[in-house]
Structures are given as C-alpha cells and as structure tokens.
C-alpha positions as a LaTeX table, in Angstrom:
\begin{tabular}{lrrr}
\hline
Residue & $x$ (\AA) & $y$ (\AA) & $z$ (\AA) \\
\hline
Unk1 & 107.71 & 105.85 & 118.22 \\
Unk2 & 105.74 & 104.14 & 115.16 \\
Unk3 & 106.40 & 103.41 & 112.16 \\
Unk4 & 105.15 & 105.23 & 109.58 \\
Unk5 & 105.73 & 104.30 & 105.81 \\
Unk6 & 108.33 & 103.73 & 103.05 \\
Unk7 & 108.46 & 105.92 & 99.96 \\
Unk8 & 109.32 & 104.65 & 97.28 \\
Unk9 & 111.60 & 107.27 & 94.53 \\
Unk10 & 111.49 & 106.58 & 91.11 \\
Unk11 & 112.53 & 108.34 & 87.82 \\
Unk12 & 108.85 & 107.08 & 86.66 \\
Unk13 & 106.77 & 108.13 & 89.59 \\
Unk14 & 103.54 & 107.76 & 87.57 \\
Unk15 & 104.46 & 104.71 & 86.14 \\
Unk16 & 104.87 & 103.01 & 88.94 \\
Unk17 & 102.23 & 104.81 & 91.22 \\
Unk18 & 99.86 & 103.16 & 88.07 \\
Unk19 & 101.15 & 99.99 & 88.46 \\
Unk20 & 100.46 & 100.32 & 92.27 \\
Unk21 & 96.81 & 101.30 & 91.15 \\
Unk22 & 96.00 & 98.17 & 89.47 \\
Unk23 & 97.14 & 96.03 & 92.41 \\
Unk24 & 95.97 & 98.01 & 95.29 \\
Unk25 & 92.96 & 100.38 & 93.68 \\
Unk26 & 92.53 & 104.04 & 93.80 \\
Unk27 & 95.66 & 106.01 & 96.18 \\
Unk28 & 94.32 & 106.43 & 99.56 \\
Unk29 & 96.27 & 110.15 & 99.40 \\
Unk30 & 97.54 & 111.72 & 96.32 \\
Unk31 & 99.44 & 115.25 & 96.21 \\
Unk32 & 101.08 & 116.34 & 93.20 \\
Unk33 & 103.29 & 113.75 & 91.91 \\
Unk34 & 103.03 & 111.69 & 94.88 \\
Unk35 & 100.88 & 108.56 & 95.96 \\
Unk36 & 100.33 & 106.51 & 98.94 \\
Unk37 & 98.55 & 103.59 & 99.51 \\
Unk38 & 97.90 & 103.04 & 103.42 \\
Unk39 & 97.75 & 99.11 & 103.83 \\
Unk40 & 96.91 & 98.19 & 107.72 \\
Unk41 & 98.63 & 101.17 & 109.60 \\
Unk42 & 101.22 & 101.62 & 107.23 \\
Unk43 & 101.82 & 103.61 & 104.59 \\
Unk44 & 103.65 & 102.58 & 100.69 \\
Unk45 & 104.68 & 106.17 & 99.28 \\
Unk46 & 105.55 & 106.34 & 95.48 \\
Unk47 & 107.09 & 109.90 & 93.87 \\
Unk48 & 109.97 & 111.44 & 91.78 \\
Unk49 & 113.44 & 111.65 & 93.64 \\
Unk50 & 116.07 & 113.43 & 91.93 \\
Unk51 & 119.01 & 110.66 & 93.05 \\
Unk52 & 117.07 & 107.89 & 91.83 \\
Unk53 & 117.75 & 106.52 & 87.97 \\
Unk54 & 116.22 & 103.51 & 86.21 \\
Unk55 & 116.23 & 99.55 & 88.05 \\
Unk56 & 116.63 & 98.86 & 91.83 \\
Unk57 & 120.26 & 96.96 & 91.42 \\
Unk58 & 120.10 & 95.23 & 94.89 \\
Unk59 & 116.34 & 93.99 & 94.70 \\
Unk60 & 116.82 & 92.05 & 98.04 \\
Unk61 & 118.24 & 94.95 & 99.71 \\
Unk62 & 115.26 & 96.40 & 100.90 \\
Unk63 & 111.65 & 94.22 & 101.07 \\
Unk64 & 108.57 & 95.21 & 101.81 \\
Unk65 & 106.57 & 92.50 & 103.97 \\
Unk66 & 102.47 & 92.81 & 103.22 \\
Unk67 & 101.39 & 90.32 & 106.00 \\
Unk68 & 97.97 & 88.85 & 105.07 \\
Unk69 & 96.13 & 85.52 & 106.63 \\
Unk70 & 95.62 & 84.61 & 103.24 \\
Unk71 & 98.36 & 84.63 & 101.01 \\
Unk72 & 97.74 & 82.75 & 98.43 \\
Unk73 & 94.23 & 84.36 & 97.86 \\
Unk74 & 95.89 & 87.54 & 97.81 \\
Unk75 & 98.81 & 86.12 & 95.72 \\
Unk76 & 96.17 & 85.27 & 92.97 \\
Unk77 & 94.11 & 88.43 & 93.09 \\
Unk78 & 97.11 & 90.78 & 92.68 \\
Unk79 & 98.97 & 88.14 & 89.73 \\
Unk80 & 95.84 & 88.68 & 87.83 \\
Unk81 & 95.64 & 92.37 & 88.43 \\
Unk82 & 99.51 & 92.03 & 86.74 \\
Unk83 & 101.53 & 92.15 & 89.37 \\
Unk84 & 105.31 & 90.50 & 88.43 \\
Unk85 & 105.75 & 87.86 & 90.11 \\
Unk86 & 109.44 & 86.66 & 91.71 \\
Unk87 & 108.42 & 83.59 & 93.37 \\
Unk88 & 104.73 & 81.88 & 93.90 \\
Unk89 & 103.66 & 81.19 & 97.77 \\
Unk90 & 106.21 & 78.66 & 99.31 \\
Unk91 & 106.93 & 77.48 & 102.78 \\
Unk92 & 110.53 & 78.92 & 104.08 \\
Unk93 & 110.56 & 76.35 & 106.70 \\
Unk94 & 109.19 & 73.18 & 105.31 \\
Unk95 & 106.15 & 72.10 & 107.22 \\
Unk96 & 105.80 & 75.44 & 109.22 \\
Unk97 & 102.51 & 76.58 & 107.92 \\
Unk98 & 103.63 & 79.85 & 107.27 \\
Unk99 & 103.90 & 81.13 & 103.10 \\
Unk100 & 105.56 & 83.96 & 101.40 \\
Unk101 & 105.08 & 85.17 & 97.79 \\
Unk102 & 107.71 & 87.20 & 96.06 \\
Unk103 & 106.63 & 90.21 & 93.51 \\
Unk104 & 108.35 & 92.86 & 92.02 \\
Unk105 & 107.64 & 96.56 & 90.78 \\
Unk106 & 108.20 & 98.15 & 87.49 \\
Unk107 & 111.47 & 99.84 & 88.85 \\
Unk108 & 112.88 & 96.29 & 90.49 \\
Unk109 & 111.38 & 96.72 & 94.12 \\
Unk110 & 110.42 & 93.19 & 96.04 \\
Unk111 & 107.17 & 93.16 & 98.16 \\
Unk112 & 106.22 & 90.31 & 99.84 \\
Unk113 & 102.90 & 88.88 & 100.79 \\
Unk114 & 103.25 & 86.70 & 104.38 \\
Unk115 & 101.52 & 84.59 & 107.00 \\
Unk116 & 101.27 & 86.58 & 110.14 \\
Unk117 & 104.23 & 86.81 & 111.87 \\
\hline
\end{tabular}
C-alpha cells in the first residue's frame, strides 16, 4: 500500500482551494470544482462535499503534517503569503532540535509545518 492524499470537503471549495493558491501556487491538478496540490508524494485535495457545512469544530482532530528541513523559512514565506497562523515554530521537546508551526485554513483545518521526522 501507499498513501495517497487527504481531501479536504468544504461548503466553499473555491474559497479555500484560493486560499491554498496563495500559499502553495498554481494547483498541480484541477478538475471541475476540485484542486490538489501534490507536496512530496502526497497529495492535499480541496472540493465541495455535500455533508460538510461551515467551521471544522474539532480543529485538532485531524492534522496535516508538511515536513520541511526548514521550518521556519517556510513558516515565514507562507505567513506572508497570508496563511493564519495557530502557533509560530516552537520546540515540543525543549532542546530537541526539532520545530513545528501551527496554521489554519479558512474552514478551521490545522496543517503543520515539521522537522523531519
């Protein structure tokens, strides 16, 4: 097996897919109303779903992990493309080297950018 991507649904599929836009560029695939962005080997998905309505109520629920050797660099760069940001680049085990940055999405969806693993 390997894994292949998350779609995201929204009520606002082109809102979000151009929020995606500004952070990530032009959609590696577009069909209709949907819009992927392939980051590594992976894919992020955005498009309509009929069962989803307004704000992600569990944020934490479900987070997508962006690893990147350079997450702060990459912290910056999407921040001033207007990414929403939850938390700024912090260590989650003091003096382990390793930094995660929180952001959010238009409907309430957490991505994170992280250290390799």
């Amino acid at each position: 097996m390997d894994f292949n991507s998350v779609m995201i649904g929204s009520d606002d599929a082109k809102g979000l897919a151009d929020y995606y836009k500004k952070l990530f560029g032009a959609p590696t695939m577009s069909e209709e109303d949907f819009n992927g962005w392939q980051i590594g080997s992976g894919w992020i998905v955005v498009g309509p779903h009929d069962q989803v309505k307004g704000q992600n109520a569990h944020p934490g629920r479900l987070i997508l992990n962006i690893e990147t050797s350079d997450v702060r660099g990459e912290f910056e760069r999407l921040r001033d493309a207007g990414a929403m940001v939850v938390r700024e680049p912090y260590d989650p085990q003091e003096g382990s080297g390793m930094l995660i940055a929180t952001l959010t999405d238009p409907d309430g969806n957490y991505f994170q950018l992280m250290s390799p693993m």
